[in-house]
N, C-alpha and C positions, 0 to 999 in steps of 0.2 A: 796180823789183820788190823790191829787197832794203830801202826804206824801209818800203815797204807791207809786209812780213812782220813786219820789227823794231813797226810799230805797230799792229798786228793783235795781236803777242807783246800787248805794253804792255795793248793794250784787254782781254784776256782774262786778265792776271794781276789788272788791278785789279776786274774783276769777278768776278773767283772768289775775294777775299780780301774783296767785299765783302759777301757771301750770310748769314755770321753776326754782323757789328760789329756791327748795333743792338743786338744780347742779350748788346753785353761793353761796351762804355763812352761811345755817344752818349748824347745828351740831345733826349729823344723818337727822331727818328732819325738826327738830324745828329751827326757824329762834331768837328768843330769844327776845334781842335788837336789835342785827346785823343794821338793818335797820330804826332806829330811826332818827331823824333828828340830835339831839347832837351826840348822842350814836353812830351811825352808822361810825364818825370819830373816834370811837377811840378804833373799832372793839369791839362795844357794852358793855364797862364795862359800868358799874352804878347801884349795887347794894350798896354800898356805901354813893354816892352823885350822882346819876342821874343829868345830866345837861338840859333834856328835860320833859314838864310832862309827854310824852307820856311812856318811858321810867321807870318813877316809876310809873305809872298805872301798866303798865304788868311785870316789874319784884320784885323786895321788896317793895312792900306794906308798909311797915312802913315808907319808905322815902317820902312818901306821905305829911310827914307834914311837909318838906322841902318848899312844894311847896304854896305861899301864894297869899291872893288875890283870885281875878277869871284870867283864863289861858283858853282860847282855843289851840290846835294844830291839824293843817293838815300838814300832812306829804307825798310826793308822789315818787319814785325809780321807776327808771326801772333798769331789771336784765336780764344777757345774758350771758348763757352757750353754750359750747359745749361739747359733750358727743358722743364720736367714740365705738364701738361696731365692737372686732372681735372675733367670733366665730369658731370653730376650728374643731368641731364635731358632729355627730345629736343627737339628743335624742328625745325621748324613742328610744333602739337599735332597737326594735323591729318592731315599729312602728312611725315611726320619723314624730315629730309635728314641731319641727325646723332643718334645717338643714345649712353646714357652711356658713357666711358670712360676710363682713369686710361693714359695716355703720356707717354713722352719723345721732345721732336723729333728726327729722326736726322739733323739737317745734323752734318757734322763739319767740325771747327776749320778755319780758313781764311788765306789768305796775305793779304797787303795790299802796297802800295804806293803812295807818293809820290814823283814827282820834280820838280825846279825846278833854276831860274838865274835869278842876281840879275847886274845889270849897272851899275856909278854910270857916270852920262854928268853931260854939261851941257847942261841944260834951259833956254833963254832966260834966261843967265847966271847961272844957279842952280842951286847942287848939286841930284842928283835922281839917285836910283836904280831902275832898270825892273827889273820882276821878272817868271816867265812859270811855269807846274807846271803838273801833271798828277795832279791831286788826287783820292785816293778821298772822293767827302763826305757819304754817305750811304745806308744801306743795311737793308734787315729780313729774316731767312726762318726758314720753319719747313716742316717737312716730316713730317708723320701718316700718309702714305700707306701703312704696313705694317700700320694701326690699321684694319679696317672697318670700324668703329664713327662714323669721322670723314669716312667718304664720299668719299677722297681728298683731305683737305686739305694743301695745299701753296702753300706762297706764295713772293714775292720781289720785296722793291724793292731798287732798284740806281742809284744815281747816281754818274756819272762828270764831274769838272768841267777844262775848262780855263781856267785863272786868269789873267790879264795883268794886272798894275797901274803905278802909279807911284808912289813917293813923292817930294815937295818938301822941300827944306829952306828956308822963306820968308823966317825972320830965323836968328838964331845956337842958338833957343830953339824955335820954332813949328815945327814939320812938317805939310804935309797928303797927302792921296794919294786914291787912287780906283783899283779894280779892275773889271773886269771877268768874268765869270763866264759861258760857254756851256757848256751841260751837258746829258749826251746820258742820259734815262733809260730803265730798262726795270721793266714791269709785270707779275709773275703775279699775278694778282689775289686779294687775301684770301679773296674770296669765294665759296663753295662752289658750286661747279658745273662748267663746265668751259671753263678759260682757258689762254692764253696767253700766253709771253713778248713784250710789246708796246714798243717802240720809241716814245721820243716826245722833244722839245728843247724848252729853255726859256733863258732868259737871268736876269741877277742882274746887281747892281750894290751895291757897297759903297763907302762914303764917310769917311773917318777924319781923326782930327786926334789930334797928340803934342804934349805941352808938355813941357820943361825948366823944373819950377820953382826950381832951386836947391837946395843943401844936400840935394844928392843925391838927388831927388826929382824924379820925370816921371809924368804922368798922360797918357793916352789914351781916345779914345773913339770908336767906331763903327758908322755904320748900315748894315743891309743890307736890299735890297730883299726881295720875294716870287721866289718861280719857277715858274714856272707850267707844267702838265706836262698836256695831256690825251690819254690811250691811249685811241686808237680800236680799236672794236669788244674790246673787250679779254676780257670774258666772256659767256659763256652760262650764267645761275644755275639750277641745280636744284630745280625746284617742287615737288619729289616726286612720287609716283604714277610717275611714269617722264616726268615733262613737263617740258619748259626753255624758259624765255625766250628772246626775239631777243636776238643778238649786243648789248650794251651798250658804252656810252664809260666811261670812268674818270676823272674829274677829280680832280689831286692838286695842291698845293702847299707849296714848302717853306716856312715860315714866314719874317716880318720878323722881323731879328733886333736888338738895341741891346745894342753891351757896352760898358761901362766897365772900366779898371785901373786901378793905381796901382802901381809900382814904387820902392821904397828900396834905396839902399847904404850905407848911414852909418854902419854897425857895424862891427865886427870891419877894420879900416883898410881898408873898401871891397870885401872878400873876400867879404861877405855877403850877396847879392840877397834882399831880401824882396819877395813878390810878389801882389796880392788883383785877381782880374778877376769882375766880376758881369754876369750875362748875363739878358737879360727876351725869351721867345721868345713872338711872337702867334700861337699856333695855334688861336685862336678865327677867326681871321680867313683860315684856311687852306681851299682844299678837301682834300675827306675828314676829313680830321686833326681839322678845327672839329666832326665829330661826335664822336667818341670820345678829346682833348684838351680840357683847358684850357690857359690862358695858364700858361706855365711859367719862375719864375725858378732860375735855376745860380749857385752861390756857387763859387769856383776857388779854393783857396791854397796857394802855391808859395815854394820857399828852395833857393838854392844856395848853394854854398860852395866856392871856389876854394882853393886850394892848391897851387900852381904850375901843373903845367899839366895838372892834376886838377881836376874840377868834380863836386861832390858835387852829387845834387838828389833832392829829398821832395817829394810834393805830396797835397791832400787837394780831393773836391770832392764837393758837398752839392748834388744834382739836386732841385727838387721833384718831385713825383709829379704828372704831368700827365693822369692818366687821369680822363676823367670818369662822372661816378656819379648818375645815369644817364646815361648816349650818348643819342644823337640813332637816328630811328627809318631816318633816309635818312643815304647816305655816299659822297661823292662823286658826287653825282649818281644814286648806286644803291640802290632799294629793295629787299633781301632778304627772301625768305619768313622768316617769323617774327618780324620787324620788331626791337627793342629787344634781345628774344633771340640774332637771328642777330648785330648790332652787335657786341655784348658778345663773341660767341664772337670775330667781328673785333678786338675789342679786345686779346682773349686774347693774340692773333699777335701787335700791335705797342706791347703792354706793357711799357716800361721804367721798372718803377714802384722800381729803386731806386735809395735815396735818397745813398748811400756810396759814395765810391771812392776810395781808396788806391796810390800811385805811386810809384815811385822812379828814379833812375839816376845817372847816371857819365859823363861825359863825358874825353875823353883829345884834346889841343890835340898837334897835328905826330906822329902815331903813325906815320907817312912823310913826308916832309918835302912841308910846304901840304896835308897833309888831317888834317882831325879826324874822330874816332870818336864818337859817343854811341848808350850802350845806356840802354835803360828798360824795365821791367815796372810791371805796375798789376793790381788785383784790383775786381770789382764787390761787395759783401757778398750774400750771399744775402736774396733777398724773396720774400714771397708776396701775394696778392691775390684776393678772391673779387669775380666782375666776373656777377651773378646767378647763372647753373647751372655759371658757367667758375671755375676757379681755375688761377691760373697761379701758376710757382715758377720762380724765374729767381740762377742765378749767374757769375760767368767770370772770366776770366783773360784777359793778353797779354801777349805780350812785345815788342820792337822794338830798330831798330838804324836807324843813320844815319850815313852817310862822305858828308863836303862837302870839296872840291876847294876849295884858295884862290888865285886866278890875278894877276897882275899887283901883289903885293903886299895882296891882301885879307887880309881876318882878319875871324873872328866878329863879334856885335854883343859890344861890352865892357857889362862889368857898370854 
């Protein structure tokens, strides 16, 4: 009984910290590393040399075997957007479900959470360390409903992932690895009418490889699958006149992901991580998302700076704008009254169309003897966007913190 409480707590903190993150630092909606405790200073690079375990649990897999020893980490953010909505015109013409109006969403700021454990075993005589979390990884909402004018709109996707990997260390230089990903989602549907929070699982799998080239220099790189998510009966859309469609499915996917890094230390006598990871996201090839997304590339650059057992970290990261112009007139399987119009207002919701974001933190190495500290905050720059009669205006903030346990003689990943 008292497991089932404590993981019941778990499931509902990470889905009440995940309601506002895509309106503060994912790319589309996936939050990545962004919010790792190392990583989250240095606008999530670490496909490379991850500096937290939680960080290579969820993104290259291979860098896993960076991490030695046994490692706990709990990681905790809060995140806070704002998201203004003005509308311009009604739609459907004929039978209008929204009509004009200038609002801000009323979701307020929200908690987050990740946790993990990295464990080095011997793998058929081969170093190899397993990694297992509990990842917040994806998440959108907005809430108009104090607005009449928007008919009740309210929304909310919510992904919750449990991560399992491995990394190999093959030669002295080569690493590979492979994760695993079950993840449990929920649906209030974008779309106006009248829905429900829907329940649905999906599976992912990621694939990595780390090189040691020498002269202080490691390159990485990683593929992840699709995840497939479809909520049954999830809404009933508003035809207006006072009429509504049969119950609808929802078909969504997270997109395929490919990221590359590259990590340096050759500077400053090795104190200095330089850090570039580039991400290419196929969300043409997603449901829902392939209506109102294009393919979206993420540029990540990150620096730390050591200093005994201080760790300074800056980070900067350049999202393209993946929204597209025009959307598609079906989404997800679901056609809304007003077709292209009603999209665009959809788009409205899961618009993160900016392009800037700004990081920092600090990290403190035995702040009790075997656990490290790291804080990080990061900023999104303010954007706007006219998506037909919708204009959306979107900014935010986080902040975050992370305490890793180091068991058996562990220590961090070195620079």
């Amino acid at each position: 009984m008292c497991w089932k409480r404590v993981r019941a707590s778990l499931l509902l903190v990470c889905l009440t910290g995940l309601c506002r993150t895509a309106g503060a630092q994912s790319f589309g909606i996936e939050l990545h590393n962004t919010m790792m405790p190392a990583s989250g200073g240095m606008a999530g690079v670490s496909i490379a040399r991850p500096q937290d375990p939680l960080s290579a649990i969820n993104g290259n897999p291979a860098t896993l075997s960076q991490m030695k020893g046994t490692n706990f980490t709990f990681g905790g953010a809060w995140a806070d957007a704002t998201m203004n909505f003005d509308q311009t015109a009604a739609f459907p013409v004929a039978a209008p479900v929204v009509t004009p109006f200038s609002a801000e969403s009323d979701y307020p700021g929200s908690v987050l959470a990740n946790i993990g454990v990295t464990q080095e075993l011997d793998l058929a005589g081969m170093p190899a360390t397993f990694g297992m979390a509990l990842v917040s990884n994806a998440g959108a909402g907005v809430d108009l409903v104090d607005t009449p004018e928007s008919n009740g709109t309210a929304s909310s996707m919510l992904i919750l992932e449990t991560v399992s990997g491995v990394g190999v260390e093959l030669t002295d230089s080569l690493s590979a690895g492979a994760s695993f990903q079950f993840g449990t989602g929920f649906l209030d549907s974008p779309f106006v009418g009248a829905g429900k929070m829907t329940p649905d699982y999906g599976v992912r799998g990621s694939f990595g490889v780390d090189y040691d080239l020498g002269r202080s220099t490691t390159v990485g790189a990683y593929y992840q699958t699709k995840q497939h998510f479809t909520f049954d009966r999830a809404v009933v859309l508003n035809l207006g006149g006072g009429a509504f469609s049969a119950p609808l499915d929802v078909k969504m996917d997270l997109p395929r992901t490919v990221g590359v890094g590259v990590a340096n230390t050759s500077l400053m006598d090795g104190n200095l991580l330089l850090a570039v990871d580039v991400l290419w996201k196929n969300w043409e090839d997603a449901d829902l998302f392939q209506a109102i997304y294009e393919d979206q590339w993420v540029l990540q650059l990150g620096a730390q700076y050591t200093a005994g057992s201080t760790k300074f970290r800056i980070g900067y990261a350049w999202a393209e704008n993946p929204v597209a112009n025009p959307p598609a007139a079906v989404a997800g399987g679901v056609a809304p009254p007003g077709a292209v119009a009603a999209v665009q207002y959809l788009q409205s919701q899961l618009a993160v169309i900016n392009q800037h974001r700004l990081s920092g933190g600090v990290g403190f190495a035995n702040v009790m003897p075997g656990i490290d500290m790291d804080l990080f905050a990061g900023g999104m720059f303010k954007d706007s966007q006219r998506l037909g009669a919708t204009t959306v205006e979107i900014q935010s903030y986080w902040i975050g913190f992370g305490l890793t346990w180091h068991f058996d003689g562990a220590g961090r990943a070195t620079l």
